[in-house]
N, C-alpha and C positions, 0 to 999 in steps of 0.2 A: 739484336737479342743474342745474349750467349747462349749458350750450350754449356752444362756443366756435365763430366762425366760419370758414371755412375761407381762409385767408388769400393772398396774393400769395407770403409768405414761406413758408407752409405748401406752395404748389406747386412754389416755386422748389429748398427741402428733397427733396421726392419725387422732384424731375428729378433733383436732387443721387446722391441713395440709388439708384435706379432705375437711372439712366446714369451714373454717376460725371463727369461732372464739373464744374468746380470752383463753388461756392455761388454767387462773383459773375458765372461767365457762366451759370447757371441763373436767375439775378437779370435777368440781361440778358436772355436768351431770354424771359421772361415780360413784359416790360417792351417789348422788340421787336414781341412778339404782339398785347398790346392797344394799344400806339400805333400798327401798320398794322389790326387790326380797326375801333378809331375812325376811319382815315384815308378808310377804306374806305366806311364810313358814311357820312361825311361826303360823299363824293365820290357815291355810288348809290344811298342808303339802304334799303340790304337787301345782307345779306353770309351764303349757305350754307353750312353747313361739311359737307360727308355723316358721316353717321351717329352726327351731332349734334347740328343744328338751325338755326334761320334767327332771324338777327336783323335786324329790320326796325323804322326810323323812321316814329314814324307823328306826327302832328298833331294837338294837342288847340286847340281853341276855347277863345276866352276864355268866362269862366263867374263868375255871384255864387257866392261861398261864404260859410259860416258858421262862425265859432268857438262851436265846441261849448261852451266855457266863459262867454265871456260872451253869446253867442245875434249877437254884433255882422254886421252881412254886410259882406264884403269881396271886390274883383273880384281874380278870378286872371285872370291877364293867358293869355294864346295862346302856347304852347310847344311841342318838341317832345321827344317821348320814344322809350325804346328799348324795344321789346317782346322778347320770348324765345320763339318756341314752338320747342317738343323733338321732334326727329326719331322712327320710331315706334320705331326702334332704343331708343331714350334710355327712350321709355314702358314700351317692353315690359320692358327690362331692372331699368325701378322696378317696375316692378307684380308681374315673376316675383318680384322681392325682398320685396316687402312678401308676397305670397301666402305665402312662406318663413316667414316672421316670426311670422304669426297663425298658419300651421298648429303654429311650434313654443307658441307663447304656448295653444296649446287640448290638446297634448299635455299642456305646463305641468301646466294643470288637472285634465286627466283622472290 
């Protein structure tokens, strides 16, 4: 079984269906959104959304690495990344799900 991802075009669709209207200003409302969330980043490095979580820039140190294939070491240079943590709205909502899921998956069984 694949997995397919869930896309740009996939959420611009659901605004689509959801709110009617039309594909390319759903296209554009998505497109709107995360070029002021990166803007936002960029500018404060750290953007809350309530009852959905914080995304925050954080700072990695240069560091030796290794390619696992040939064992060779190679310096990753000093970057910065965007971390994701989930509001507890966001957790609790996964975990009533997944509890859902396993109690159908043992009914399954019995």
């Amino acid at each position: 079984m694949i997995k397919k991802n869930f896309t740009r075009k996939d959420l611009s669709n659901k605004i689509y269906k959801n709110l009617g209207f039309s594909k390319n200003f759903s296209l554009s409302i998505i497109d709107s959104f995360f070029e002021i969330l990166v803007t936002e980043l960029i500018k404060t490095n750290k953007v809350k959304i309530s009852s959905f979580g914080t995304f925050k820039v954080m700072k990695k140190k240069e560091r030796i690495g290794r390619n696992p294939k040939t064992k060779e070491e190679a310096k990753i240079s000093s970057r910065k990344v965007v971390k994701f943590k989930p509001s507890l709205f966001i957790k609790k909502k996964l975990n009533k799900k997944w509890k859902i899921i396993l109690k159908m998956k043992v009914l399954i069984k019995l």
